[in-house]
C-alpha positions as CSV (number, residue, x, y, z in Angstrom):
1,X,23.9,-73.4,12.6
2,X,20.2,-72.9,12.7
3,X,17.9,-75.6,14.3
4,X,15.4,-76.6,11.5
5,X,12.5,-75.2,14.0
6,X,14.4,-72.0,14.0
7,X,14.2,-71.9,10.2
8,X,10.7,-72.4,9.9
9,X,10.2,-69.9,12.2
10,X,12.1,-67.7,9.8
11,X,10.1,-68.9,6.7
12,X,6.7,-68.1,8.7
13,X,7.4,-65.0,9.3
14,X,8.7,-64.0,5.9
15,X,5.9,-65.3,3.9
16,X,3.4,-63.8,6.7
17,X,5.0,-60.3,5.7
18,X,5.1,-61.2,2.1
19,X,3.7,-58.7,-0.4
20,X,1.4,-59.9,-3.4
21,X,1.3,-57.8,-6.3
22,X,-1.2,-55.0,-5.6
23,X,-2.5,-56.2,-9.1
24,X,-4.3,-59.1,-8.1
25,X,-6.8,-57.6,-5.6
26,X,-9.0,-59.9,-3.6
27,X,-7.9,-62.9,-5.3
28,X,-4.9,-62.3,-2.9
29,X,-7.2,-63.6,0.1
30,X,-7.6,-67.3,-2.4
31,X,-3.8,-67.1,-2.8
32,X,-2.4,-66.9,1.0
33,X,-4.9,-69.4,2.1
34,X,-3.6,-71.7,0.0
35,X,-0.1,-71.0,1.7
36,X,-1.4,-71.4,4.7
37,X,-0.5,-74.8,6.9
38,X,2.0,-77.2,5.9
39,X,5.3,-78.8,6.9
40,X,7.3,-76.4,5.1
41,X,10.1,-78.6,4.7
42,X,11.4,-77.7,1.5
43,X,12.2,-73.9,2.4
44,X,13.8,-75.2,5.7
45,X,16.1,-77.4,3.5
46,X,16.8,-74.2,1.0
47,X,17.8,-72.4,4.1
48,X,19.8,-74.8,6.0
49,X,21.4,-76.0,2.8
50,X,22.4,-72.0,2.1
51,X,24.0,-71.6,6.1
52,X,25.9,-74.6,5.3
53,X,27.5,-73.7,2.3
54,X,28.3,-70.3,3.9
55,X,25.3,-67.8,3.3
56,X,23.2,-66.0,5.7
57,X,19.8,-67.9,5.7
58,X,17.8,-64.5,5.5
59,X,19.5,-64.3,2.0
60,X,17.7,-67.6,1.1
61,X,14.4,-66.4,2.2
62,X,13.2,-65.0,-1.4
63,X,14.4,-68.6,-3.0
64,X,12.7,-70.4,-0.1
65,X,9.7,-69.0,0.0
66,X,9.4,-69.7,-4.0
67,X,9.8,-72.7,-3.4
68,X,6.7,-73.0,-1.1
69,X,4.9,-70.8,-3.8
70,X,6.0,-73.5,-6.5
71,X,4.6,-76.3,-3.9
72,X,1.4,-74.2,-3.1
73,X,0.3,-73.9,-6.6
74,X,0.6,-77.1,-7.4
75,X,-1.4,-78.5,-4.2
76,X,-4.1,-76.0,-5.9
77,X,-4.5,-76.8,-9.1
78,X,-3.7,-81.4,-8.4
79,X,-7.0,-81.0,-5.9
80,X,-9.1,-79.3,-8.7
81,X,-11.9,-82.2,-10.0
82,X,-10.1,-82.1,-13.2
83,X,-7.1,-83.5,-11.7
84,X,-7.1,-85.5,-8.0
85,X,-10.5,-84.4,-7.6
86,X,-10.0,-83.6,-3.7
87,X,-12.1,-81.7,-1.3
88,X,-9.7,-81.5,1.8
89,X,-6.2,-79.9,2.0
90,X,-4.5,-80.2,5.4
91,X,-7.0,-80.5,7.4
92,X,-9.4,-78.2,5.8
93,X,-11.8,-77.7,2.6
94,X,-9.8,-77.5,-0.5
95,X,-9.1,-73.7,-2.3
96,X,-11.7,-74.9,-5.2
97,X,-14.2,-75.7,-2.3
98,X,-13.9,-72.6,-0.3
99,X,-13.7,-70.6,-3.2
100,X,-15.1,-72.2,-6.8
101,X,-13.1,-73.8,-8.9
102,X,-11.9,-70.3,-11.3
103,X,-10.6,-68.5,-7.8
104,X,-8.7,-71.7,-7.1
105,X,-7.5,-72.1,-10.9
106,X,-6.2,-68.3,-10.6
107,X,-4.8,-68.6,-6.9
108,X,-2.5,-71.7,-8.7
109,X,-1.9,-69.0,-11.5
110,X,-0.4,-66.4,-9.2
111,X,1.2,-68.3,-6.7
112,X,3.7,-69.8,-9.5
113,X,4.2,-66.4,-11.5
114,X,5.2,-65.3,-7.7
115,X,7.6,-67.6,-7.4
116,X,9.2,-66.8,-9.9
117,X,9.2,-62.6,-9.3
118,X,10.9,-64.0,-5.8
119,X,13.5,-65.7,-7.7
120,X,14.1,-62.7,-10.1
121,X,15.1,-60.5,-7.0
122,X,18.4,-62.3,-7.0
123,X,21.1,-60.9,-9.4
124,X,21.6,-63.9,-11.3
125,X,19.2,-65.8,-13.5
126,X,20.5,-69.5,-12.1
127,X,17.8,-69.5,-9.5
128,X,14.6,-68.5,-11.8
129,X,16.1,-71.0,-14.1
130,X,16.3,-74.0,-11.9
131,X,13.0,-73.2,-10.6
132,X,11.0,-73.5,-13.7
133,X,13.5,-76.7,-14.6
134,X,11.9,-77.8,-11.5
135,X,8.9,-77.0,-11.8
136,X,8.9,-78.3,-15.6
137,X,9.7,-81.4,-14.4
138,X,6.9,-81.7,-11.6
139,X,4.2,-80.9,-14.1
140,X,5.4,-83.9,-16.3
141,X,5.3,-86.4,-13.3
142,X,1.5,-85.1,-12.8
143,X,1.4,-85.4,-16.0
144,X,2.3,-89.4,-15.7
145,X,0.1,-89.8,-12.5
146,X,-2.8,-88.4,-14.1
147,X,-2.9,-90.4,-17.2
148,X,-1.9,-93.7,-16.1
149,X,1.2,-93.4,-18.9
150,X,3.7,-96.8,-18.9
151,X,5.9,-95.1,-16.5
152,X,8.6,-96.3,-13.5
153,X,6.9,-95.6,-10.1
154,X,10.7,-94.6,-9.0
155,X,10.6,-92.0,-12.3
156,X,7.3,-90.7,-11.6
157,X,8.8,-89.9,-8.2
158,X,11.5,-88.2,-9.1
159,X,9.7,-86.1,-11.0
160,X,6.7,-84.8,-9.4
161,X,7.9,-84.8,-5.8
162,X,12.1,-84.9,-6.2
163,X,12.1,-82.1,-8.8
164,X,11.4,-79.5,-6.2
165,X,13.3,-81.4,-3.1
166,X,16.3,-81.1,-5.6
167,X,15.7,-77.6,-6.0
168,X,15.6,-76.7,-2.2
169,X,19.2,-77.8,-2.5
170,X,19.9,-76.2,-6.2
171,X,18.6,-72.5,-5.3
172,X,20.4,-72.5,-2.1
173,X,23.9,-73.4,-3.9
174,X,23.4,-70.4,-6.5
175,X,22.3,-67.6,-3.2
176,X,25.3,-69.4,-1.7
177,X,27.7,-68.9,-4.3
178,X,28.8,-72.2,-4.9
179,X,30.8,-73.1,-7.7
180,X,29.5,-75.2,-10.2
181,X,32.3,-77.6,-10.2
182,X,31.8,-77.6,-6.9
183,X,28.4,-78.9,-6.2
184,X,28.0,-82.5,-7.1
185,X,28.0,-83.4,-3.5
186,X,25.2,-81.2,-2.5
187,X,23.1,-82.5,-5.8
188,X,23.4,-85.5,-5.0
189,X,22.0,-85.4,-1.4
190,X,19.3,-83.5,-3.0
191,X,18.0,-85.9,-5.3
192,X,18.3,-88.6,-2.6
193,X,16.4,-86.0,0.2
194,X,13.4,-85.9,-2.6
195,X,13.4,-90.0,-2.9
196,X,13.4,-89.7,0.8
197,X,10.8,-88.1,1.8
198,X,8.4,-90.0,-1.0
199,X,9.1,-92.8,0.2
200,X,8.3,-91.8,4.4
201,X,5.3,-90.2,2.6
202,X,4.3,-93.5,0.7
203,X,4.7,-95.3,4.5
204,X,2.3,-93.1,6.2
205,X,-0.4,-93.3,3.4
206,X,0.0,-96.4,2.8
207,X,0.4,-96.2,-0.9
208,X,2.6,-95.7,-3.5
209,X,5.7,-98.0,-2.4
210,X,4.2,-99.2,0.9
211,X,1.6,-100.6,-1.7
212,X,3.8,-102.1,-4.1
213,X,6.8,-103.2,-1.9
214,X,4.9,-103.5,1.7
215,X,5.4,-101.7,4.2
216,X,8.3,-103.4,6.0
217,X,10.2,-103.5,2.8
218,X,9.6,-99.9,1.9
219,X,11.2,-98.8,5.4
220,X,14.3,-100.7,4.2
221,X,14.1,-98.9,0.8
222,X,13.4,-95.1,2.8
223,X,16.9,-96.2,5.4
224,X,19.1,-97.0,2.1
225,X,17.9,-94.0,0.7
226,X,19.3,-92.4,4.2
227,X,22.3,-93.9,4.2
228,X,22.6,-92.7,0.8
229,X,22.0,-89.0,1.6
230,X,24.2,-89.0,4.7
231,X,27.1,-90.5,2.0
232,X,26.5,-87.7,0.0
233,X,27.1,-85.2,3.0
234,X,29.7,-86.6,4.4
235,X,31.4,-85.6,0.9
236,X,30.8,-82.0,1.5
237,X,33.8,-80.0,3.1
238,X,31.2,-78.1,5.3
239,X,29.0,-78.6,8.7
240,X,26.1,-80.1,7.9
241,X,24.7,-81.4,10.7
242,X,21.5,-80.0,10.4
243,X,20.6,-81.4,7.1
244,X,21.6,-84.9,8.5
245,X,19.1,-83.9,11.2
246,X,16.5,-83.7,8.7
247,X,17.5,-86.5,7.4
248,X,17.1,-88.7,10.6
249,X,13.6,-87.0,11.6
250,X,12.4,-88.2,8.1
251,X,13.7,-91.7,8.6
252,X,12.2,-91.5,12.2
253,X,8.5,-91.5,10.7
254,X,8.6,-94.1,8.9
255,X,8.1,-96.6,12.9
């Protein structure tokens, strides 16, 4: 099995080599430095989910990448003033900033119709599928952040940051083959992986549920979510000890 640093390596190096469609020209330049930077943490999971249910991780590599198109696209278009209204992305002037606000808007554009050419590569529909379920379900939990709508923080979670967590786990199952019946297990330490990392995320901002349970309390609720996730794997017939790696280093950054 794959170290996780191993499999970002991968990632780099495949969406380094990627190829835009020739169609979009310069506005190509808007689109890859909007990839740029980043954890990449959801393709790593796509990939080490895929080697642990049995697939070669290269085989993953259209699905992950996608997946960090999906993610890019939306960091795009939530720091436009019309929705988070933010002039820095990691560590550096926003796509609107270093490029006006219709480049950035059209970056977002092709970075998700991308995602989803990567995900028609693979013979079966499933993948392109549960990426714009995903995806679907992101937009509405902007959707509920941007408007202030009567909505559980836990809901608004799930939706705009677990949608796609869940889907690092869902694509790999389909490159992998994995029966229907068969993935529950998996699912379900997807979903928790999503709450997971929100949480951690929350702790180091302090906001979100740092802000509304404190800190201390938060950290509890990010090692039951853990606990949770590590349940769910132990469930699974296959070695999966690097996802339960990833699983500790996100608990680790909470202290």
């Amino acid at each position: 099995m794959r170290a996780p640093d191993a499999l970002l390596r991968l990632t780099e190096a495949y969406l380094a080599d990627l190829a835009l469609t020739p169609e979009l020209g310069a506005q190509q330049e808007s689109m890859r430095y909007a990839l740029e930077g980043g954890k990449r943490i959801r393709a790593v999971i796509c990939l080490a989910t895929a080697e642990a249910a049995g697939a070669d991780p290269e085989a993953a590599l259209p699905a992950a990448a996608a997946l960090e198109l999906v993610h890019a696209f939306s960091l795009v278009h939530d720091d436009l003033p019309a929705l988070d209204d933010d002039d820095e992305r990691r560590g550096r002037p926003s796509a609107h900033i270093a490029f006006g606000e219709g480049i950035a808007l059209l970056a977002g554009d092709g970075l998700l119709v991308e995602a989803f050419r990567l995900a028609l590569t693979y013979p079966t529909p499933t993948l392109a599928r549960e990426l714009a379920d995903a995806t679907l379900g992101m937009i509405g939990g902007q959707y509920l952040d941007i408007t202030g709508a009567d909505a559980d923080l836990e809901e608004l979670h799930r939706l705009k940051t677990g949608r796609l967590f869940a889907a690092s786990v869902g694509l790999a199952l389909w490159v992998a083959e994995v029966p229907e019946a068969e993935q529950a297990p998996w699912r379900a330490f997807g979903e928790e992986l999503g709450l997971l990392f929100q949480i951690v995320d929350d702790v180091l901002d302090g906001d979100g549920y740092a802000t509304r349970l404190g800190v201390e309390a938060a950290r509890d609720f990010a090692r039951e979510a853990a606990e949770r996730a590590r349940r769910a794997l132990d469930a699974i017939a296959a070695d999966t000890t690097v996802l339960r790696a990833i699983v500790d280093g996100l608990v680790v950054r909470t202290t």
